[in-house]
C-alpha positions as CSV (number, residue, x, y, z in Angstrom):
1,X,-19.8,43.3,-20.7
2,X,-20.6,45.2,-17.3
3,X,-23.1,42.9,-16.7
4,X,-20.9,39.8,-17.2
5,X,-18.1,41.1,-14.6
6,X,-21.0,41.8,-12.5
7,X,-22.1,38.4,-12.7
8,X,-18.4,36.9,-12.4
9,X,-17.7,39.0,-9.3
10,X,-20.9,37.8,-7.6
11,X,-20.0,34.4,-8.5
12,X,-17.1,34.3,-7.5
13,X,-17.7,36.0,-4.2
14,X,-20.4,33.4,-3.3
15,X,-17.8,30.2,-3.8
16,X,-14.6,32.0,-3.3
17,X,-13.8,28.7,-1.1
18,X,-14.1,26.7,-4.2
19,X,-12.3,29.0,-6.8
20,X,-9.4,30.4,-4.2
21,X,-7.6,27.2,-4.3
22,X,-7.1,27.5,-8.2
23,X,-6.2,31.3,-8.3
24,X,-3.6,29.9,-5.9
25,X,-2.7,27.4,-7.8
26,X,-2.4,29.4,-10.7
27,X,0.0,32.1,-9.3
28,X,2.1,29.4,-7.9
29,X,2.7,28.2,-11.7
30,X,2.9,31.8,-13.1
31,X,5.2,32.7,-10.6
32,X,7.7,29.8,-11.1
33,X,7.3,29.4,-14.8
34,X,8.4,33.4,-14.4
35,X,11.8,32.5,-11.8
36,X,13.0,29.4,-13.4
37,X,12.6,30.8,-17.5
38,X,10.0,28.1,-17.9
39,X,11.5,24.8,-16.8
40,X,8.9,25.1,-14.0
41,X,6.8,24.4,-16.6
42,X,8.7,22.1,-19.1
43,X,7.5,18.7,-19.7
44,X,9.9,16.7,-17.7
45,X,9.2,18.5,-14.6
46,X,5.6,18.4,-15.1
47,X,5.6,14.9,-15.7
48,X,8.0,14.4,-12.3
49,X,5.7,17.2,-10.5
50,X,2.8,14.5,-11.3
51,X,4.7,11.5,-10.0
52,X,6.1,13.5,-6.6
53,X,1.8,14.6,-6.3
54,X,0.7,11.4,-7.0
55,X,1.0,9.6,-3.2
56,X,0.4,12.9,-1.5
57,X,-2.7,12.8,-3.4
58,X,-4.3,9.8,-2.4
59,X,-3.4,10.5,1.3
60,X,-5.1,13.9,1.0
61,X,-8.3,12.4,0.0
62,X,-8.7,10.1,2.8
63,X,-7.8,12.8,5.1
64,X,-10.7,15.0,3.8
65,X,-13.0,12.6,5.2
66,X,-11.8,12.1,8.4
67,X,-11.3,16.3,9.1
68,X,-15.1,16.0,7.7
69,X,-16.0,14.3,10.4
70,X,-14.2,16.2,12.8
71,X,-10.8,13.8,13.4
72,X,-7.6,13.4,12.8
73,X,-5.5,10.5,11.9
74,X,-1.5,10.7,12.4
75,X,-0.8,7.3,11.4
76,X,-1.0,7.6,8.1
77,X,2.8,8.1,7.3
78,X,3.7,5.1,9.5
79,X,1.1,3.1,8.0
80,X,2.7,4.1,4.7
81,X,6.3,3.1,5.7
82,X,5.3,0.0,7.0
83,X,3.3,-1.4,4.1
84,X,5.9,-0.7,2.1
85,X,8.4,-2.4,4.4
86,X,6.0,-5.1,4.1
87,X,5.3,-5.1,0.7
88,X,9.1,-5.4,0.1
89,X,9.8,-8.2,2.1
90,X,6.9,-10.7,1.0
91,X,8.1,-9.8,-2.8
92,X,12.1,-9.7,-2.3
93,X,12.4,-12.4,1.0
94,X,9.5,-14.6,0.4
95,X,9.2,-14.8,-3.4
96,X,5.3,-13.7,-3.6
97,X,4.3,-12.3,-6.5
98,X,3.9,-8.3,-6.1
99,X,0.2,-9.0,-7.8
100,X,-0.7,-11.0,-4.8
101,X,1.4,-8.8,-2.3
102,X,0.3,-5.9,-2.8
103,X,-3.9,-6.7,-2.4
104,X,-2.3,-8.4,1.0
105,X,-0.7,-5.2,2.1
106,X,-3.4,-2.9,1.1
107,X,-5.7,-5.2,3.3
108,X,-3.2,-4.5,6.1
109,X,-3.8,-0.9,5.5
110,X,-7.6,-1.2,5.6
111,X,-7.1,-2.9,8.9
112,X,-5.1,-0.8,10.6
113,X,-7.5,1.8,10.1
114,X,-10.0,0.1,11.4
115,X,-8.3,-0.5,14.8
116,X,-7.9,3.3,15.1
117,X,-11.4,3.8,13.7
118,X,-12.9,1.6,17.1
119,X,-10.3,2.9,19.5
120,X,-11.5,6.0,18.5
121,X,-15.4,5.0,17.9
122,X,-16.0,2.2,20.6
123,X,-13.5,2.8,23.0
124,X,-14.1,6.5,23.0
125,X,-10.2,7.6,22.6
126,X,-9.6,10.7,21.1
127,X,-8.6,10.5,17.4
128,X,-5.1,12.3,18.0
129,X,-4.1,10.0,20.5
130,X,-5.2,6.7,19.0
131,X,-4.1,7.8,15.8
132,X,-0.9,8.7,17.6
133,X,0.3,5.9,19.2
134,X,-0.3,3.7,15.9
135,X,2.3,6.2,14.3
136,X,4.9,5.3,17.1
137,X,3.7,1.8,16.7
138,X,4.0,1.3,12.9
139,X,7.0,3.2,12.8
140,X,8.5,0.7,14.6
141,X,7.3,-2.4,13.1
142,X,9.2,-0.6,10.1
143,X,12.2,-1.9,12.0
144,X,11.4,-5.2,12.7
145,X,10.5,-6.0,8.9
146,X,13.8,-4.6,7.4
147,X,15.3,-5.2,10.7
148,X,19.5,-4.3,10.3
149,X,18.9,-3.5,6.2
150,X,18.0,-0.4,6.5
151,X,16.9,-0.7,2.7
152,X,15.3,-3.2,0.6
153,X,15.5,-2.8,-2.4
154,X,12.5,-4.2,-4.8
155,X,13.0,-5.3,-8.7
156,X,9.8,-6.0,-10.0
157,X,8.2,-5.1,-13.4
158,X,4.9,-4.5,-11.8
159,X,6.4,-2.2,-9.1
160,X,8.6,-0.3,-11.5
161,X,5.6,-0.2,-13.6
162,X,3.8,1.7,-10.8
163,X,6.2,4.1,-9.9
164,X,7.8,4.8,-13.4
165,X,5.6,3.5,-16.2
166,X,3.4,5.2,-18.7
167,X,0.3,4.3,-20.4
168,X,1.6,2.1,-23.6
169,X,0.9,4.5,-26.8
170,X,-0.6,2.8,-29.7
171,X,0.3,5.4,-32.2
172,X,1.5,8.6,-32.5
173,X,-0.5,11.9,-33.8
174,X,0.3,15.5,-33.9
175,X,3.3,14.9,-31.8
176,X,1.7,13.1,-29.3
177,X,0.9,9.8,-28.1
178,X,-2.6,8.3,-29.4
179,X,-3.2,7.2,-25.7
180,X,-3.2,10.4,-24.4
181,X,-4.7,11.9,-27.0
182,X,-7.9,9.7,-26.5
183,X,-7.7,10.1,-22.5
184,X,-7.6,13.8,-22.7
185,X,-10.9,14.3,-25.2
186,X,-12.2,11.4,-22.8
187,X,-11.5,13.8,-19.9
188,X,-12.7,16.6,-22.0
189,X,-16.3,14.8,-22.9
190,X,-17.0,13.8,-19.2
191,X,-16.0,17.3,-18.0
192,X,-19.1,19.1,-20.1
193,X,-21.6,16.1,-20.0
194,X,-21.5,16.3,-16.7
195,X,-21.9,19.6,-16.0
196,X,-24.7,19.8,-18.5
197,X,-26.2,17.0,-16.8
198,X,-25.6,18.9,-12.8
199,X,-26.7,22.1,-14.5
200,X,-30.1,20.4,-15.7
201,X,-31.0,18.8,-12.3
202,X,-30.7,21.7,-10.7
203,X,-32.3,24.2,-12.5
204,X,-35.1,21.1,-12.3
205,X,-35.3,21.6,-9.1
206,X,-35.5,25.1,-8.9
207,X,-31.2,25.7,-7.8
208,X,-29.1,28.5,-8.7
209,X,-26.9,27.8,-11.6
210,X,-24.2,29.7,-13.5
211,X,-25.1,31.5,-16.0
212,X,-24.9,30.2,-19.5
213,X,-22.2,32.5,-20.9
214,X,-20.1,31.7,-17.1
215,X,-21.0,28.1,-17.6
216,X,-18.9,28.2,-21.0
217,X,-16.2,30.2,-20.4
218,X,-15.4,27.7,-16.8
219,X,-16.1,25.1,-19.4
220,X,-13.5,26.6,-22.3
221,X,-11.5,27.3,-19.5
222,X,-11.4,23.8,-17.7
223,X,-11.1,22.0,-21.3
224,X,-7.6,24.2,-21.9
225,X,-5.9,23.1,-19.3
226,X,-6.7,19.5,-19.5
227,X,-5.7,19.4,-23.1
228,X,-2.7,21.1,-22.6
229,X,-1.4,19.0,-19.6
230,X,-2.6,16.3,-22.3
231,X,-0.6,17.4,-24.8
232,X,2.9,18.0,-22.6
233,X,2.5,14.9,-21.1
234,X,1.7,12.8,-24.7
235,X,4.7,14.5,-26.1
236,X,6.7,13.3,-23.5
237,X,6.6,10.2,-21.6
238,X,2.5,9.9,-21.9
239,X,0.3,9.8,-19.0
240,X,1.7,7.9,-15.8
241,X,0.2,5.0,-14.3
242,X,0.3,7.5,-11.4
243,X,-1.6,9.5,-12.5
244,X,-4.2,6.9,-13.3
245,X,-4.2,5.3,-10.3
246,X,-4.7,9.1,-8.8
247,X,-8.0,9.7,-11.4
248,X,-9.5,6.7,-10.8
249,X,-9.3,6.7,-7.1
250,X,-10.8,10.9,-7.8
251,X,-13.4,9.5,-9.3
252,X,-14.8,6.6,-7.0
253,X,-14.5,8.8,-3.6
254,X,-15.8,12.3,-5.8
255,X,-18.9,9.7,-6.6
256,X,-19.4,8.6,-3.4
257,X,-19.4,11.6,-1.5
258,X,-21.2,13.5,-3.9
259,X,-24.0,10.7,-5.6
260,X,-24.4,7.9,-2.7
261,X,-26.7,7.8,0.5
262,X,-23.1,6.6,2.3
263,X,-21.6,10.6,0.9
264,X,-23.9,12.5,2.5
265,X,-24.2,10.3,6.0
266,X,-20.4,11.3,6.3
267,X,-21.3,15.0,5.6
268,X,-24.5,15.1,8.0
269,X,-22.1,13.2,10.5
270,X,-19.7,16.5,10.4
271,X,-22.2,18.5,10.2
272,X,-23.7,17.5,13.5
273,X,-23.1,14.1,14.8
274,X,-25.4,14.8,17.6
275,X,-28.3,15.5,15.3
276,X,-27.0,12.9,12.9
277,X,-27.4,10.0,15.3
278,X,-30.9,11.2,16.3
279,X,-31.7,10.6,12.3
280,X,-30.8,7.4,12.4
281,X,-27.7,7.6,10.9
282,X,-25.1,5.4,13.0
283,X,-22.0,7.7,13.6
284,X,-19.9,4.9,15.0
285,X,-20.6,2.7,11.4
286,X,-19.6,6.3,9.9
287,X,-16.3,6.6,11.8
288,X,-15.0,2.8,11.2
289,X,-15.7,3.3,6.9
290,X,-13.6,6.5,7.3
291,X,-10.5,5.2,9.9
292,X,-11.1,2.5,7.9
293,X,-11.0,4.3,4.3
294,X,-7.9,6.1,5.1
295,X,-6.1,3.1,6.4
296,X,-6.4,1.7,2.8
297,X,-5.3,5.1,1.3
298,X,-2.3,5.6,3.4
299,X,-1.4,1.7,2.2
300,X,-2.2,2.8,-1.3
301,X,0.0,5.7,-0.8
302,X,2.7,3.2,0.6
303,X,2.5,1.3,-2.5
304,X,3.1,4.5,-4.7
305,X,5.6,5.8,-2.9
306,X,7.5,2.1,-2.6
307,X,7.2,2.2,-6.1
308,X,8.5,5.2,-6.6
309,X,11.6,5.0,-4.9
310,X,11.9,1.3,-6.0
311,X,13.3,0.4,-2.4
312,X,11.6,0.4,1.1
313,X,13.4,2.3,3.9
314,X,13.4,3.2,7.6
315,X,12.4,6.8,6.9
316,X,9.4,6.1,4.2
317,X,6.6,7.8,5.1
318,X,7.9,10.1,7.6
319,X,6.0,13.6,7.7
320,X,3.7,12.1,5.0
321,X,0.8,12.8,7.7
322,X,1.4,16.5,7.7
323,X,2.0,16.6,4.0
324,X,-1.6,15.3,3.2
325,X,-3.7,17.0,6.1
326,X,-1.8,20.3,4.7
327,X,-3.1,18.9,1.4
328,X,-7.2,18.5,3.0
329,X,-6.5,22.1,4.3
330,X,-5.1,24.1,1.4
331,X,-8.0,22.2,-0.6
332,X,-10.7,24.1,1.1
333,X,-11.4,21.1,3.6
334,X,-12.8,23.2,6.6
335,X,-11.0,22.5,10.4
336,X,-14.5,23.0,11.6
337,X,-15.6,19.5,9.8
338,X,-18.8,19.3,8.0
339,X,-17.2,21.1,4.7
340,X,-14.6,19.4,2.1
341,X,-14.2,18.4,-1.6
342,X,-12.3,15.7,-3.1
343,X,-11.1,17.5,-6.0
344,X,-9.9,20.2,-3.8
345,X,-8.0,18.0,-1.8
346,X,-6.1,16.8,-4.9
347,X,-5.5,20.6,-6.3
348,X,-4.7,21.3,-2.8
349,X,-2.1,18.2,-2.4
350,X,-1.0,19.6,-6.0
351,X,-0.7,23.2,-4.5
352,X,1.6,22.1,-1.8
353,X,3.7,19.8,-4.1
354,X,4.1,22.5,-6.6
355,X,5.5,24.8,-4.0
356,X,8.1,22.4,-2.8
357,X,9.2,21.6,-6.2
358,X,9.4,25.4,-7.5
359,X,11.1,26.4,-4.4
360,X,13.9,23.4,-4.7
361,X,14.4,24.6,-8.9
362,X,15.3,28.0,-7.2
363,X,17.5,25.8,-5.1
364,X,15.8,27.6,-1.6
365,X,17.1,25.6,1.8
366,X,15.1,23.3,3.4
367,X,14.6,25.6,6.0
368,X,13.0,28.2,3.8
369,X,10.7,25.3,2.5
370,X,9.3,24.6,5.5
371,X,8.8,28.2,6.9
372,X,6.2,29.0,3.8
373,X,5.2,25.6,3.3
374,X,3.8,26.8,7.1
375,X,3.0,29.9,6.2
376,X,0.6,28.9,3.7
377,X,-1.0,26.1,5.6
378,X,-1.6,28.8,8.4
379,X,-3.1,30.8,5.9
380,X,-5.7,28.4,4.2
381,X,-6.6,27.9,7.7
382,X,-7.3,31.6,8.4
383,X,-8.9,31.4,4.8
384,X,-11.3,29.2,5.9
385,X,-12.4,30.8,9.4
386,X,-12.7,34.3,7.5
387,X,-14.5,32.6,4.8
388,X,-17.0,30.6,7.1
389,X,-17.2,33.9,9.5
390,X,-18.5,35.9,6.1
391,X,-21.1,33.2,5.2
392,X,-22.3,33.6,8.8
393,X,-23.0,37.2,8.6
394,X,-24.5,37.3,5.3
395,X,-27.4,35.0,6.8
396,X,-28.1,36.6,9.8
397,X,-28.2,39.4,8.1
């Protein structure tokens, strides 16, 4: 028993980066499960926690890669608000179907990021200020697409679909929806093959893994919490097509940063672009795929968000940008660039969210919100200087 604390300590020592995000996330839930007599915790507000998450998400991810690589990008709520001005008009004034609209918008999206991507890139402008004045200059195309409205407001099955729909459950079993039921063991399955899989190629190439009895107690532990977030939401509503959209865009940027050559250019790029571009590896290519990435994330998030409120307005987006690089940063994403996760960009989006939702069930001011919504930005920040300062001592040591 001593020897398996010992081991867990160590463990967790050595990737404290990794784990501190979900100790945090974990007291947050204690914490307001304790203050609010468990409604923090009751289905309905998990299942609106995971819909308020779900476009903060997505924009967190995008930012990841561009702090990566040592940027910054302050269009993104602007972009937001004006694809889904956009989006809204093409559907509601020009009768285009929202299947066709909404590939058209997210192409804006890509766009625009790419023009901040070569400002920045080609024309050698720093990120914050190209990034900067296409925030002034999205906001206001805002206006000039809904003009004197104000709000637009959008009825469309597909768009209510987005922002309010479930997955369609085919039966129901032990109280819960059959859909769910199937996505969750689904979940469950991929989470242990492929951590059996990572734990085989590494101890093939002579890595350090976990030790078996660590590797399935994280995998117990894991396994729980998927099946019970499973389980609320099936006996519920079912799971969101939110949170789908949220999982599947997880997935493709997890797999690309983590399995393809393109991942680890971006990471060798923040790492050292000097060095990197000595390599061979073209940081200017590097920098337009990531402006360019984001762009189409911040449209994406437009999209949710447009959904979600099923209505386009003046203010959409606004302060989205600080909401998902506090998202990158609470995830473990480090201001240095060279170090960031996907996954903890989406636990740290879902960190931030589930501070602002606890805090408004205890009915706290806005004003309070912000003030440790700061404090706990500032804090991950200090996190990850303290953390990267340890890690430079232990190997000089």
């Amino acid at each position: 028993m001593q020897t398996l604390i010992k081991d867990f300590w160590l463990i967790f020592r050595n990737n404290i980066r990794d784990y501190g995000m979900y100790i945090a996330l974990a007291g947050i839930f204690i914490f307001f499960t304790i203050t609010t007599g468990g409604l923090f915790v009751s289905s309905r507000n998990i299942f609106n926690l995971i819909q308020q998450t779900g476009f903060i998400a997505v924009g967190s991810i995008g930012m990841t890669l561009i702090i990566v690589i040592r940027h910054i990008d302050l269009s993104v709520g602007s972009i937001a608000g004006v694809v889904g001005a956009m989006a809204a008009v093409l559907i509601v004034s020009y009768g285009m179907p929202a299947a066709i609209a909404l590939p058209v918008v997210l192409v804006f999206g890509a766009l625009a990021g790419l023009l901040t991507g070569f400002l920045v890139a080609k024309v050698g402008i720093p990120a914050f200020v190209a990034s900067l004045g296409g925030m002034f200059a999205y906001r206001g195309l805002i206006f000039n697409f809904l003009q004197s409205t104000g709000t637009l407001g959008v009825n469309d099955p597909l768009i209510e679909a987005i922002g309010r729909g479930t997955i369609p459950g085919l039966a129901t079993v032990f109280g819960m929806q059959l859909t769910s039921l199937i996505v969750g063991l689904f979940a469950i399955g991929w989470l242990i093959y492929s951590e059996l899989n990572n734990r085989q190629k590494k101890i093939e190439y002579n890595f350090d893994v976990l030790p078996k009895n660590l590797m399935i107690i994280k995998l117990i532990f894991i396994s729980t919490i998927i099946a019970v977030v499973t389980y609320v939401l099936g006996a519920y509503r079912g799971i969101s097509w939110v949170l789908v959209i949220v999982g599947v865009v997880v997935f493709i940027y997890h797999f690309m940063t983590t399995k393809t050559v393109l991942g680890r250019h971006i990471f060798a790029v923040g790492g050292n672009p000097e060095a990197s571009e000595l390599s061979g590896i073209s940081v200017e290519k590097i920098t337009y795929f990531v402006f360019s990435s984001m762009g189409f994330l911040s449209a994406l998030s437009g999209i949710m968000y447009l959904a979600r409120l099923q209505s386009a307005t003046f203010t959409a987006g606004e302060g989205l940008e600080l909401q998902v690089i506090a998202g990158a940063f609470v995830g473990g994403t480090s201001a240095a660039g060279g170090i960031g996760k996907v996954t903890g960009s989406m636990i740290g989006a879902l960190v931030m969210a589930s501070l602002i939702n606890g805090m408004q069930m205890l009915s706290l001011g806005s004003n309070i919100q912000n003030i440790i919504s700061g404090v706990v930005l500032v804090l991950a920040v200090i996190f990850d200087v303290k953390t990267r300062n340890m890690k430079k001592i232990e190997k000089s040591a």
